[in-house]
N, C-alpha and C positions, 0 to 999 in steps of 0.2 A: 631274146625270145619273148614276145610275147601271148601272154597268155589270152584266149578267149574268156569274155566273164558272161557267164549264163544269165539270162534273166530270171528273177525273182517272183517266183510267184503268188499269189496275196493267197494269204492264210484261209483254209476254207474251213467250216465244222460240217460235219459228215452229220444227216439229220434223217438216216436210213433206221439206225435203231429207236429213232424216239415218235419212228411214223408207227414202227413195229408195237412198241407200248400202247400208243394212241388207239390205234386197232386194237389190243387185245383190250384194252379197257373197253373200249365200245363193245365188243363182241360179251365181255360180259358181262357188263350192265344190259345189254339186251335179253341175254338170257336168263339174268335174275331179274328179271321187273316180272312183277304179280301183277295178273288180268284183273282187272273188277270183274264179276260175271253179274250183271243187272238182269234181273227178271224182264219179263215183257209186260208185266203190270207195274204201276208205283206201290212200293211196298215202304212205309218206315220202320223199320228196327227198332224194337224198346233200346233202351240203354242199360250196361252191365258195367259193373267195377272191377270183373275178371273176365279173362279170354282164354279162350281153349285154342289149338292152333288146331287148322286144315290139315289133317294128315290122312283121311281116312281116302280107303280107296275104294272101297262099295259103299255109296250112297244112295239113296231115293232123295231129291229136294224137292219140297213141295211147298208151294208160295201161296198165304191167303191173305188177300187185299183188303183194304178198308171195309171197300163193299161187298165182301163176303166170294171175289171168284178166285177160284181156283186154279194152279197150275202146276204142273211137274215139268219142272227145268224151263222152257220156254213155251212151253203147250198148252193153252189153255184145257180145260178138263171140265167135265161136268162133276157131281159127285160119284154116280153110278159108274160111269168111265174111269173115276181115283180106284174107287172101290174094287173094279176089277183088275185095274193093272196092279193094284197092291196086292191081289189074289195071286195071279201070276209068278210074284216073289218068294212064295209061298215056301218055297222048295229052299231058297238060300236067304232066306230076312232072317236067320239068327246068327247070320254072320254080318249082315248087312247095318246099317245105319237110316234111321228116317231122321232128316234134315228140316224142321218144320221153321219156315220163315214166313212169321207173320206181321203182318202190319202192326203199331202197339195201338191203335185204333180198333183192330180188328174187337170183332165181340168175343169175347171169353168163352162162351159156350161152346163156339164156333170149332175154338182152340182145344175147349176139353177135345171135341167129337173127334177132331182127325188125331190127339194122340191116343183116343180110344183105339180108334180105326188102327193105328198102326201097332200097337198090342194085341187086338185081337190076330191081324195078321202077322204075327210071331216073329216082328221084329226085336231083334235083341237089343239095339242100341238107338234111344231118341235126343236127339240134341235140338235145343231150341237155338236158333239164333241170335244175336245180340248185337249191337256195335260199340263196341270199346268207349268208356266214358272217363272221358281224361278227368280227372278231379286236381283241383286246383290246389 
C-alpha cells in the first residue's frame, strides 16, 4: 500500500496582528500631537524658566506685536474693537482667563495697558505668555 505524501507547505508568518499595532499606534500618535496655534501676526515670546500647561477652557488670547497691533485669536482688532469685545465678557470674565501674548519687543506700557484693560473688565485670571527656556 502506498501511501500519498502531501506537499509541504513553506512556513508563513501571519502579519495581520502587527498591521493591527501599526494602525493603532498611528491612530494614536495622531491624536496626541499638539497643534501650534500661530497668531496671524509675528509675535516673539519672552523666555521663562517655568511653564504652566494649557488646560484652561475659557480663554480670551490677545496677541501684541512688536509694532504695537493688536489681535484676539486670529482677528486683527483696533483698540476700541478689544475694548468692546472685552466688555461683552463682562458677564462670565471671572471665570474666564485673559491670555496676553506679547511680542518681548513689544513696549511695556503697551503691556501694562491691556492687562489694566482686562482688570478693569473683571477678568479673574491673566496669564502671560512665555516659551519654555531650556537652560543648559
Amino acid at each position: 500500500m502506498a501511501f500519498l505524501r502531501k506537499k509541504r507547505e513553506a512556513p508563513r508568518v501571519d502579519l495581520t496582528s502587527m498591521v493591527d499595532v501599526v494602525f493603532l499606534l498611528l491612530i494614536f500618535f495622531m491624536i496626541s500631537t499638539t497643534f501650534v496655534e500661530s497668531p496671524g501676526i509675528d509675535v516673539k515670546l519672552p523666555e521663562s524658566s517655568s511653564q504652566i500647561s494649557e488646560k484652561e477652557i475659557q480663554e480670551v488670547k490677545v496677541y501684541l506685536s512688536r509694532s504695537g497691533e493688536l489681535s484676539i485669536g486670529k482677528e486683527r482688532v483696533t483698540r476700541k474693537e478689544l475694548e468692546s469685545r472685552l466688555r461683552s465678557y463682562r458677564s462670565r470674565a471671572k471665570e474666564m482667563t485673559f491670555v496676553l501674548l506679547a511680542d518681548k519687543e513689544a513696549r511695556h506700557g503697551e503691556v501694562v495697558r491691556l492687562m489694566d484693560l482686562a482688570k478693569v473688565n473683571g477678568f479673574g485670571k491673566l496669564a502671560i505668555a512665555t516659551e519654555y527656556a531650556k537652560t543648559p
